[in-house]
N, C-alpha and C positions, 0 to 999 in steps of 0.2 A: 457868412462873412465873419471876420474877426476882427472886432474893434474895442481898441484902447479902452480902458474907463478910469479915471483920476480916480486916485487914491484918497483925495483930500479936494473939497469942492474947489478951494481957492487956485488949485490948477490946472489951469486948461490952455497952455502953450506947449511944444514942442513934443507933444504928444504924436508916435507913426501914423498913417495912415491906415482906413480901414484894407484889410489884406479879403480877396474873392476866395472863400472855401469850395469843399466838394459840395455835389447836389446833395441833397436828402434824402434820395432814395435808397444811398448807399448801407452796405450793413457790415460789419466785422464778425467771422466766423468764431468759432471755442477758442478759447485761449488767447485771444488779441485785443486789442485795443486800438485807439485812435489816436496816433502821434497829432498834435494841435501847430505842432511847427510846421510837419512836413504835409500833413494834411492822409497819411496814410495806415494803413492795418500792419501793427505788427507785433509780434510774438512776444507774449509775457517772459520774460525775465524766471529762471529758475526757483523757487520758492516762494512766489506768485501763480497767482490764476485767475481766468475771466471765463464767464458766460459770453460774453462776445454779444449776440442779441440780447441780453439778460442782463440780471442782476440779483446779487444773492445775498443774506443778510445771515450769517453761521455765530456770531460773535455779537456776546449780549453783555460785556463789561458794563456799557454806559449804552444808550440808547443811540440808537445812530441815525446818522446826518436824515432829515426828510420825514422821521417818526414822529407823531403828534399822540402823547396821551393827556385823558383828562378825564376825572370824577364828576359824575353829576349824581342829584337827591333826586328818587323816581318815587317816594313817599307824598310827595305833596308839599307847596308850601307852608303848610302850617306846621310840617315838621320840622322840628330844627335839627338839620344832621349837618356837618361839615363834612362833604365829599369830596374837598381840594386836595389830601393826599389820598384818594381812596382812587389809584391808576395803577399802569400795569410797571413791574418794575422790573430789569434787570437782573438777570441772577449768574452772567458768566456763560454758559453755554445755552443757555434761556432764558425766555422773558414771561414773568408770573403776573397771575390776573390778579384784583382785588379777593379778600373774601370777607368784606364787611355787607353791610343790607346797601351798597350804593352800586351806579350802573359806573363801568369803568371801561373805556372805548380807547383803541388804537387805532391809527387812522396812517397810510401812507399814501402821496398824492403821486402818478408816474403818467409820462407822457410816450404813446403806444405809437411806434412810424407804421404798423402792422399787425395783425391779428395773433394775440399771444395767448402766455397762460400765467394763472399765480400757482403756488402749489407752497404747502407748510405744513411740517409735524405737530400734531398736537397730541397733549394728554385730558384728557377732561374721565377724569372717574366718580365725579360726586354731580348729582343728578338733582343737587340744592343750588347751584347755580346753572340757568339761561345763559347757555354759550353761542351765537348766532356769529356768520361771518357774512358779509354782502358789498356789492360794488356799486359805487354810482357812477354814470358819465356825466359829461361836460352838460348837461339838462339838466343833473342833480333826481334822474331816475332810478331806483334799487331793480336791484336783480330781482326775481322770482323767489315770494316767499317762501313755497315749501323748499326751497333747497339753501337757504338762509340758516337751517337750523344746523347744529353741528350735533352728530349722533356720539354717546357716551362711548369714552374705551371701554371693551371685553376685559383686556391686560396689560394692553404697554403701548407705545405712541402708535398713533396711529397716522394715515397721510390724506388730507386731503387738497381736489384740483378743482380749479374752477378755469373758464374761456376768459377770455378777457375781449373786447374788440376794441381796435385801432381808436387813438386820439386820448384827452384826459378820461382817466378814471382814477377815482378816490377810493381804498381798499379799507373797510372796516371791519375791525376785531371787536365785539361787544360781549361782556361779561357783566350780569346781575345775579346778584343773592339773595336768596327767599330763608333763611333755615329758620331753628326755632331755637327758643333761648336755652343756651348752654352750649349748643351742640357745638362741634368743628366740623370746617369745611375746607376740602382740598381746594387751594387753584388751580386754572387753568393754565397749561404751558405750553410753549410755542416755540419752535425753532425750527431752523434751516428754511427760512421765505426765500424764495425764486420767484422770479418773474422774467417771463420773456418776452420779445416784443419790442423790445427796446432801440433805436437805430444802432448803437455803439456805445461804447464803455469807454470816457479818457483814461485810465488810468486803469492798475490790475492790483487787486487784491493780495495783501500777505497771507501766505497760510498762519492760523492760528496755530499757537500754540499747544502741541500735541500732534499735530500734522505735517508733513511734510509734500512737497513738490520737487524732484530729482533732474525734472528735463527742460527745456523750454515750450511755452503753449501750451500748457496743462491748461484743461479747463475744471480742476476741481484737483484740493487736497486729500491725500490719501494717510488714514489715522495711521499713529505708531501703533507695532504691534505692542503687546502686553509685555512688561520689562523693559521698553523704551520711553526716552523722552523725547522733545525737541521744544527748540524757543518759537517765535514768533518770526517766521519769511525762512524755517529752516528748510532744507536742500536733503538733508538725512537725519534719523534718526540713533539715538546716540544709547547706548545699553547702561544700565544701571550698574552699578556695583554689588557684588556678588552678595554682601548683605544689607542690601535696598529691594526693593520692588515697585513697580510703575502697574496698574492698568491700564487698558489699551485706551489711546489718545490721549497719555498722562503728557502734562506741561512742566514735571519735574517725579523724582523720585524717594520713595519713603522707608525709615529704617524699617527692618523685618521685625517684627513683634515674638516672644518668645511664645514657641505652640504650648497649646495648654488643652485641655477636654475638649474644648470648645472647636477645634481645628480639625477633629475627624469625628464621624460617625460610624454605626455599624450596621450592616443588612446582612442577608443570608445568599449566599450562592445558590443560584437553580440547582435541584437535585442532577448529580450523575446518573449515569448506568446503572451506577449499583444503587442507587436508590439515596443517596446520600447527601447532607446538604453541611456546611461551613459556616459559621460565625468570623465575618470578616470585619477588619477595621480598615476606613480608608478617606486619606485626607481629603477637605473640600476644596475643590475646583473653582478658581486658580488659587495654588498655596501661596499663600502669601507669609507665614510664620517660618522661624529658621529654629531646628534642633540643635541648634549649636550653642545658644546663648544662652548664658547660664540662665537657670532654672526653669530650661524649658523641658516638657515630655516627648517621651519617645512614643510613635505607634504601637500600640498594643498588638503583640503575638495573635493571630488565626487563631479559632478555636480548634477543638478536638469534631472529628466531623460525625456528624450525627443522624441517625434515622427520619427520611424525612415524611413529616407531618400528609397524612392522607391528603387525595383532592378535597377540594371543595364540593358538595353535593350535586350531582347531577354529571360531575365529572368522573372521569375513569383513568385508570392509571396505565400507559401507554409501555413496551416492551422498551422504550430507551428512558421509562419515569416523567418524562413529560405526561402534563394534566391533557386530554381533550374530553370535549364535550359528549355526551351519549348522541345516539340517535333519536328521532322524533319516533315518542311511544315507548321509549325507556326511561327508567329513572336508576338513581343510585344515590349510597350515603357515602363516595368517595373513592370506593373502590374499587369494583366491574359495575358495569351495565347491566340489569335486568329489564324483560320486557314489561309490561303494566299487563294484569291479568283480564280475560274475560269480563264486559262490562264495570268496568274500573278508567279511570282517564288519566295523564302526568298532568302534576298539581305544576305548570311551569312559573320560571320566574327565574331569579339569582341570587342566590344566597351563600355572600362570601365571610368565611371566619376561619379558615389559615389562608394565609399572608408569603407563603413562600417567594411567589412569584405575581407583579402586578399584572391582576385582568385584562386583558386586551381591550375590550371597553373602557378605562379607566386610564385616565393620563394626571400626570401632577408637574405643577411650573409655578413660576412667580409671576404675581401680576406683573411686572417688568420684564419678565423676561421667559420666552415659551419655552428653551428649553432645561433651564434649570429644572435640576430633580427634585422638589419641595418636601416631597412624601418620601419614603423608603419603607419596603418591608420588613418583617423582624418575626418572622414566624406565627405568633401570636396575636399580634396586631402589624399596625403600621402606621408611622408616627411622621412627624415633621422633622428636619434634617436644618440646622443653622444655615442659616442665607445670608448673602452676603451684607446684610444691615438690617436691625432690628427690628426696623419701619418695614420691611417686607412681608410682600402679603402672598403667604404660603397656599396655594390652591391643589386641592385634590377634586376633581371631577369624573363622573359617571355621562355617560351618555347612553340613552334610551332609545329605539325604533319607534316605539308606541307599544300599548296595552290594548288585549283584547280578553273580553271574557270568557270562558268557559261556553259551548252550547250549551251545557247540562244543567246553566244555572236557570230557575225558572221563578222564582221567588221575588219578591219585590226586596226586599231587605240585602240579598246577595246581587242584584243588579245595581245596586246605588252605589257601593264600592268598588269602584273599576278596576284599582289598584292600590297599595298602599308600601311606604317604604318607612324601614324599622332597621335604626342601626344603635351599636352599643358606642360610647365614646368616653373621654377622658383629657382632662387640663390641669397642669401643673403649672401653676404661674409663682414667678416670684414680684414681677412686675404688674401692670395694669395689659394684661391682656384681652383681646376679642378670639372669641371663637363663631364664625356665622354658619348656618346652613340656609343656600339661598340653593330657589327651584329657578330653572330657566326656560322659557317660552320661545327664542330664538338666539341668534349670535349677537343679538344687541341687548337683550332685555334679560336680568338676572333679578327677580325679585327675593329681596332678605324673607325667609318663613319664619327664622327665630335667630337669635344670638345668646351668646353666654360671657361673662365677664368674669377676669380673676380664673383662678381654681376651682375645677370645677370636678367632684368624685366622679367615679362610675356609675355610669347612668343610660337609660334607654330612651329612646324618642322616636314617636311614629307619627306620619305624614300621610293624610289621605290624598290619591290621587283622583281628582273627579272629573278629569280632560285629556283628550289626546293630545295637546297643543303642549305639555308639559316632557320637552325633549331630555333635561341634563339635570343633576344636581349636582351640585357645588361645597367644596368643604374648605373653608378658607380659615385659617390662623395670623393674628399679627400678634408679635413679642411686646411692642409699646408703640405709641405716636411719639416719640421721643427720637430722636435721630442717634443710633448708636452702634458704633461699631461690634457688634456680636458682645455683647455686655452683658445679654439675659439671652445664650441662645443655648444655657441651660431648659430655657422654658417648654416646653413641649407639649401638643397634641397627640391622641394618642384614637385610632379608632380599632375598635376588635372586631367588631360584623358590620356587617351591611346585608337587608335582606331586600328583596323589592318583588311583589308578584303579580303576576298576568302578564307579562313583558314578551311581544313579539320575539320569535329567537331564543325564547327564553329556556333553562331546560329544569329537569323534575327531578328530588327527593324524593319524593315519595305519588302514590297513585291513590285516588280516591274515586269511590263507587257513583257511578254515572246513573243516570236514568237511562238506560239504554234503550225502553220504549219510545222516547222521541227523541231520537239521535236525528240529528239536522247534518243536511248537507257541511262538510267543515270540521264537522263535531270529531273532539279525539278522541270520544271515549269507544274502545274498542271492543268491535263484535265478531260473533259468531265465525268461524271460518265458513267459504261458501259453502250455501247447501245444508246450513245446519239451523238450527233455533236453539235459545237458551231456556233452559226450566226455570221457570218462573221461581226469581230470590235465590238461586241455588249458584248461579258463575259456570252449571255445566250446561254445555252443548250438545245437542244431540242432532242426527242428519233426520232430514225429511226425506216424504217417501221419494222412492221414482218419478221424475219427470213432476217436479213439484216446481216451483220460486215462491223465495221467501220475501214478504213484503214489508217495505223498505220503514213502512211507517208502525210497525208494530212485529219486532222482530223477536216478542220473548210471547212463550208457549208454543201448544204441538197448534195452535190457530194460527201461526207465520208462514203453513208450509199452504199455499196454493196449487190446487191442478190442477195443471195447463189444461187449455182447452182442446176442441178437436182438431185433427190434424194440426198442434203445435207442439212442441218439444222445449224446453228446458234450455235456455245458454248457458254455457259453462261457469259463470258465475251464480248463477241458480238465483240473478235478479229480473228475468223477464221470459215471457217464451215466447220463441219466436217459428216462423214457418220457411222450409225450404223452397218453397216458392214450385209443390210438386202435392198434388191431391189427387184421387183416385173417387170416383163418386158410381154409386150402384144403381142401375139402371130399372123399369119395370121388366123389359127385355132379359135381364139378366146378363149382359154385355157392358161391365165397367166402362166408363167414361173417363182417360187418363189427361191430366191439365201439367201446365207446365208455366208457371209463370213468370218465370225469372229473365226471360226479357223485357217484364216489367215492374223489374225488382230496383233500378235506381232510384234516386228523389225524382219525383215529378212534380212539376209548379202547373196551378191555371189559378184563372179568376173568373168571379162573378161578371156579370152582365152590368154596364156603368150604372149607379144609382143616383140619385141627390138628393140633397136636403132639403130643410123646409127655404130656405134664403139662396136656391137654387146652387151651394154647391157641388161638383161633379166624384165622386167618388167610385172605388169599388171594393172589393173583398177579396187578398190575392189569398191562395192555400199552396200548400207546400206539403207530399204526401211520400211518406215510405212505404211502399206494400207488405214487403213481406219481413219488415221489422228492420231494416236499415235506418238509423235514428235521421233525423232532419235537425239540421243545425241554423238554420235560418227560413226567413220567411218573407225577408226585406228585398225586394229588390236594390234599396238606397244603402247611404253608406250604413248607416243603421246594423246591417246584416254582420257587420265586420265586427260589431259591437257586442252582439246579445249572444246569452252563453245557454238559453234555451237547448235541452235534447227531448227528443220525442216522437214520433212516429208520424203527427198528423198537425201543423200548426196554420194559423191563422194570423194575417193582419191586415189594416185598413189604408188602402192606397189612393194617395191624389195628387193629380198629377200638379205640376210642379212649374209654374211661370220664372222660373231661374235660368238661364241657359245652360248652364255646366250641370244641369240635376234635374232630371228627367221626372220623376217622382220625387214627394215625401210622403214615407210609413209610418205609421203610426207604429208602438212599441210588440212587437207578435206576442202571440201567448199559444200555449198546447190548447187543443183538443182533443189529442188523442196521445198517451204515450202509453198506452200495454193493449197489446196484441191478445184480446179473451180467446179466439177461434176463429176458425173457417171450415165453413159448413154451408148447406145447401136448404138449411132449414131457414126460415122464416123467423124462428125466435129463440134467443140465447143468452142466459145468465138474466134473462129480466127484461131483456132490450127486444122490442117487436122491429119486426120490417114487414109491414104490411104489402103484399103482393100489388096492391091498387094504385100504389105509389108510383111503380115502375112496370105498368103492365106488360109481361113475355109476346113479342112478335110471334115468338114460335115452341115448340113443344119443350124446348131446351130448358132446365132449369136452370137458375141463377144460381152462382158461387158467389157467397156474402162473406165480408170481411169486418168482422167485432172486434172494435178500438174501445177500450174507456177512458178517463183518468180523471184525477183527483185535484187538478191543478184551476180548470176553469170553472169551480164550486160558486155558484151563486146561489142567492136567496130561492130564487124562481126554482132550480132543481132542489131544493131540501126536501120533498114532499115524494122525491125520488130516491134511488139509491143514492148509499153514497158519493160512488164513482158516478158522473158525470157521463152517461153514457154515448157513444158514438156510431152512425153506420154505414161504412163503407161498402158500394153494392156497385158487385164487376159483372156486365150482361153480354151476354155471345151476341144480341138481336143485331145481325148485318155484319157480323163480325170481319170477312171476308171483304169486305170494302173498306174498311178504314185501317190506317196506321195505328192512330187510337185519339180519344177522343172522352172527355170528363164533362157529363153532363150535372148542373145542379139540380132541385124539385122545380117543376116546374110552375108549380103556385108559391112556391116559396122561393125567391131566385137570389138567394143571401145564404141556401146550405140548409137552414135550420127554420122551422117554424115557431118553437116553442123555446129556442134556445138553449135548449137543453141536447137536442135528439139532431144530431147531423145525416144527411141523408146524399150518398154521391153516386152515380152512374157511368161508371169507366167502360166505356165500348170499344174493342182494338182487335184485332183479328189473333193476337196474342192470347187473347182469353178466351179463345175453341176451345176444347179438347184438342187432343191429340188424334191425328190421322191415324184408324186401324184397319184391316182386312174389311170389318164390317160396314166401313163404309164408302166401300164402292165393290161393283159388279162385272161380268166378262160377259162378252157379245159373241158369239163364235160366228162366223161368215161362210158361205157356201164351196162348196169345194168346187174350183174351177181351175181349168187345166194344170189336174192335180195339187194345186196347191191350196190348203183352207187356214186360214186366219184367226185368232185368236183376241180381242180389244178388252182392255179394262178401262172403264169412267168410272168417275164420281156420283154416287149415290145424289140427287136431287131431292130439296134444296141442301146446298153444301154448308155442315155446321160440324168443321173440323178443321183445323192449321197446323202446319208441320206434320212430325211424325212419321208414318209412314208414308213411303209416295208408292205413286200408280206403280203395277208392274211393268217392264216393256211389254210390246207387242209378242204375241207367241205366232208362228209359221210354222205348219206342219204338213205332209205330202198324204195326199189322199187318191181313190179311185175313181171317174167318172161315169153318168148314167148308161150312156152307148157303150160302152167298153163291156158289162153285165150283159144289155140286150144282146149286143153281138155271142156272148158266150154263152147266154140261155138258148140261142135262136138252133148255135152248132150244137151245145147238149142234146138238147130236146129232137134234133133231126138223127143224129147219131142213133140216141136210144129208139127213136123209129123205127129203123134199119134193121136195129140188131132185135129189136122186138119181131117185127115181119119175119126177120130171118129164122132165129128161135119157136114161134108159131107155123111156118112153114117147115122146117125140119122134125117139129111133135108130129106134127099133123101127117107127115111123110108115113113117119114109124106105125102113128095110128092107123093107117092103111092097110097097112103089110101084114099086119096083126088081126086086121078083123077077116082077109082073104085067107090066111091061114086058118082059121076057125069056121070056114065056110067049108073049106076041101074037107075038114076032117067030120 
């Protein structure tokens, strides 16, 4: 409703009638407003603008309509402070906090049709005033104190948002001063407030002056660029006179000032091809000085171009003169890359002292402003460069990864220094300048380590670093706290090194001599090529014998070289030996026995039999085994597995099962118990380590093929009184070979592996770990010759204690003679010869007749 209200109480006749408005739920979109005649949304007017749901506050001449400020004394009553002007005041395009010792609050009251938001630039850089912002509703409740507090700017304004909900809320700005006497303290400043939320706007905003609006229903002005002006509700932007200058969102324009020193600096051009680098001079961005007017200077002539200065250590100098970095495990003094020698490590770190070109790590800008160039190089050093006002705070920063130490340090005195940075520097003041070096912790938190005041000579300063949490350092210059236009930007900072070491990333100057007896996983100090050992103190290598590896924990003298065990061989790296998964064993018979393991050469998992604890609960013992030296990379059945960077041949962890639904188990963290492969052999005892027969006693005549793990990793007390290694015994049995797949028995009085904790004891039974099938064992049946035909069968030697290999031959068929077939042909022999016998004896006998009757006549 719209109704009348008298201007003056004494009238109250002929006033109109109350007029029926729109409902309340109505809202006007960007750029519009709410005509009150017509009762409708519409379009700002050119050189105007609205928020529409909103409301913006850009213009801080006077404080404006619905702001409440006011000073209160947080000292106590017995203090006497007058805090009545101690509020936040005005400054034109912002509004400034107090910076006396009193609390000084802004306060705006706004009625929400719907669920909105506030939002405001601030600067808060001095960390001696409590700057807090918070809302109350129509209850008179505060928001949530941890987010009440407003976080200190890094550099230049920064923005924060908060929610608002629907109906009154009361928006509070509070600012309090803590310092101490003498000091100065920046205020807090505030501009561009919005809030939205609001049903409608009667009325649209002028742009300020320096801004302009070109169209209808703008919902926001847009600044003049740099060399323009404009008034208050302008539509365009209007250009300076050719000896004037404006910055951008200027409200009017200012004569050119005659250039003088102060209006350019000089750096050095990145080297070229040819190696060459340029002394240039070049005015500061945006010029604002005019060489025209009498007794101003002209830019100073380019130098004569010159040979440019080596890298920086660690770096190398590239076929187009660009610097890059060496590789990890060389160093350099700037000029090639060398490797670091034989038990020698790179000392890393960064160590910068020419200036050609800035580090890639290393950025410089104004606290107001990121991309201003603050720093510039100059070959020799690199110094601060005038800014656009005296009160600027010139920043050079360093940013860090982290620090890690050397493996090779082993001493208490060399671990307590994690890192330390050490730079040379220089201050020429004609004014009251600061010079600070502040370390930083995060993007919020910059603590000051030191400052210098005035003119300061050449000097060195070093900074221990005793924490990883120390990311950046910071090198900050101001010319005065004095407001001035480049009036002392003669003043300068000046730094010539910077060194910093142990720095993740970091690279080497030079190589220093390692302990390379306990070179640790990680460790860069570099050794032996494979296959070799170092002579003790001397930096030469020499190769060990044949089928040796050298050990990992003691790799200097001719004691590094280890022989493999039996039937294992040497990996190419010459750091373990491992087995083909292919033995040969000598029989009493004198008939080799040939093995073949390597179908059971992948990781195999079992576990123990469930145990429990004394409070009943259910556990077991999962293992995870490599046979023939394929490393195991887990032991976890949980996610765990995906974690642990464990290698080894034989590991171990403790499993229980898991009342979670998504997670079937939880493992305890695995640990080795076996990573080097000593042997494989048929003996009983090897390198120290027994396997007593009784343990695992033979079904049958077959001997055992045993598999000798050790290692140095699951070292407890209880084994000291043993070798050093940690011995292990994997035991593969033929007994029933032929019936199972395979199958991993524990001891069976000890059903956890181990009895002594020391001595592992396993039983792998699989039809894989026969022998090989030969000739020898199996035999032929020959079968009866029967209507001509006899047969030939070959079976298996009983009981069967052989897999693969050789297989049975076929059947042999071969054609033979039957019994009857002889008799019949002895029967006609023997009658024949009869015959011819009778016949033969009756024709002698003939002759003998006729012979003796002749001798009778005569």
């Amino acid at each position: 409703w719209r109704v009348a209200v008298p201007n003056k109480a004494d009238i109250c006749t002929g006033l109109p009638d109350p007029v029926k408005g729109t409902q309340c739920t109505f809202s006007c979109s960007e750029g519009e407003y709410l005509n009150m005649q017509s009762q409708q949304c519409q379009k700002c007017a050119a050189g105007t603008y609205s928020l529409g749901t909103g409301v913006a506050f850009d213009e801080w001449d006077s404080l404006p309509s619905g702001f409440v400020t006011q000073g209160v004394n947080t000292n106590g009553e017995d203090v006497a402070t007058d805090c009545s002007n101690s509020t936040w005041t005005p400054k034109g395009d912002y509004i400034a906090s107090n910076t006396d010792e009193c609390t000084a609050t802004l306060s705006y009251a706004v009625s929400l049709k719907k669920p909105g938001t506030v939002s405001f630039d601030y600067f808060y850089p001095d960390n001696s005033i409590y700057f807090e912002f918070f809302v109350q509703n129509d209850q008179c409740q505060s928001t949530d104190s941890q987010s009440r507090w407003i976080k200190i700017s890094e550099s230049s304004w920064s923005k924060h948002r908060v929610e608002l909900n629907s109906g009154n809320n009361v928006l509070y700005w509070r600012a309090t001063t803590y310092t101490l006497l003498g000091s100065a303290v920046k205020p807090v400043m505030l501009r561009n407030i919005a809030i939205s939320g609001v049903a409608y706007t009667s009325e649209c905003f002028h742009c300020k002056p320096g801004t302009h609006s070109a169209k209808q229903g703008s919902a926001r002005c847009a600044p003049c660029p740099a060399d323009t002006f404009s008034n208050k509700g302008a539509t365009v932007c209007h250009q300076c006179d050719r000896d004037k200058y404006a910055e951008a969102g200027s409200a009017s324009c200012k004569p050119r000032p005659a250039c003088t020193n102060s209006d350019f600096f000089y750096t050095h051009t990145p080297c070229d091809s040819e190696g060459k680098t340029q002394l240039m001079y070049k005015w500061i961005e945006p010029k604002i000085c005019s060489e025209t007017v009498k007794g101003a200077v002209k830019l100073p002539a380019s130098g004569d171009k010159q040979t440019c200065p080596p890298c920086n250590p660690g770096f190398f100098v590239t076929n187009s003169s660009t610097c890059e970095p060496c590789d990890k495990g060389f160093y350099s003094n700037g000029t090639a890359c060398s490797e670091c020698p034989v038990g020698s490590e790179p000392v890393v770190g960064f160590e910068y002292k020419w200036w050609n070109t800035m580090p890639k790590n290393m950025r410089s800008n104004l606290l107001s402003d990121c991309y201003f160039q603050a720093w510039e190089v100059a070959g020799e050093y690199v110094y601060t460069t005038p800014g656009d006002q005296d009160t600027d705070y010139l920043m050079l920063t360093l940013n860090v990864p982290g620090y890690r130490l050397p493996q090779s340090m082993t001493t208490d005195s060399e671990r307590s220094e994690l890192s330390r940075i050490t730079f040379v520097f220089e201050t020429v003041c004609s004014a009251d300048c600061k010079f600070f070096f502040l370390a930083g912790y995060n993007q919020w938190n910059n603590d000051v380590v030191e400052q210098w005041r005035g003119t300061s000579r050449k000097q060195s300063y070093s900074y221990l670093i005793q924490s990883n949490s120390t990311t950046s350092f910071t090198w900050t210059f101001q010319r005065t706290e004095e407001f001035n236009m480049r009036k002392y930007s003669a003043d300068v900072a000046k730094i010539y090194s910077i060194h910093i070491t142990n720095v993740l990333g970091g690279v080497a100057s030079q190589c220093r001599h390692c302990a390379l007896s306990s070179t640790k996983a990680g460790s860069a100090c570099v050794p032996c090529p494979p296959g070799h050992y170092m002579v003790n103190g001397t930096g030469v290598c020499k190769s060990c014998p044949p089928n040796t590896f050298v050990r990992a924990d003691q790799p200097v003298g001719e004691a590094a070289c280890v022989q493999c065990g039996p039937n294992t061989e040497t990996n190419k790296a010459h750091t373990a030996c491992l087995s083909d998964c292919a033995l040969d064993v000598e029989t009493a018979g004198g008939a080799p026995l040939h093995y073949d393991f390597s179908p059971l050469a992948n990781v195999s998992g079992f576990h123990s039999s469930p145990r429990f604890t004394n409070k009943g609960l259910r556990y077991f013992h999962s293992f995870n085994l490599g046979l023939c030296g394929k490393e195991v990379r887990s032991c976890d059945p949980g996610e765990v597995c995906e974690k642990m960077s464990l290698t080894g041949y034989i590991c171990q962890s403790t499993v229980v099962p898991s009342d979670i639904r998504s997670q079937s188990v939880v493992s305890s963290q695995p640990f080795l118990i076996g990573d080097s492969l000593i042997g494989v052999t048929t003996d009983t005892a090897l390198s120290g380590i027994s396997s007593p027969n009784w343990l695992f006693p033979a079904a049958s005549g077959l001997q055992d093929v045993i598999f000798y793990y050790n290692t140095n990793m699951s070292h407890t007390e209880l084994c000291e009184s043993k070798d050093k290694w940690t011995p292990l015994r994997s035991l593969l049995s033929r007994n029933g070979c032929k019936h199972l797949s395979y199958l991993v028995f524990l001891l069976s009085n000890c059903s956890e592996g181990t009895c002594d904790g020391c001595t592992f004891h396993f039983l792998w039974e699989s039809q894989h770990a026969c022998p090989l099938c030969t000739k020898n064992h199996y035999r032929e049946i020959v079968s009866a010759c029967i209507q001509g035909i006899q047969r030939t069968t070959y079976v298996w030697q009983q009981p069967l204690q052989c897999y693969g290999g050789e297989s049975l031959p076929a059947q042999k068929v071969s054609a033979c003679v039957t019994l009857d077939f002889w008799l019949k042909f002895g029967v006609s022999t023997g009658t024949v010869a009869a015959v011819l016998l009778v016949t033969i004896s009756c024709y002698f006998w003939k002759k003998t007749r006729n012979l003796c009757d002749k001798l009778v006549f005569l």
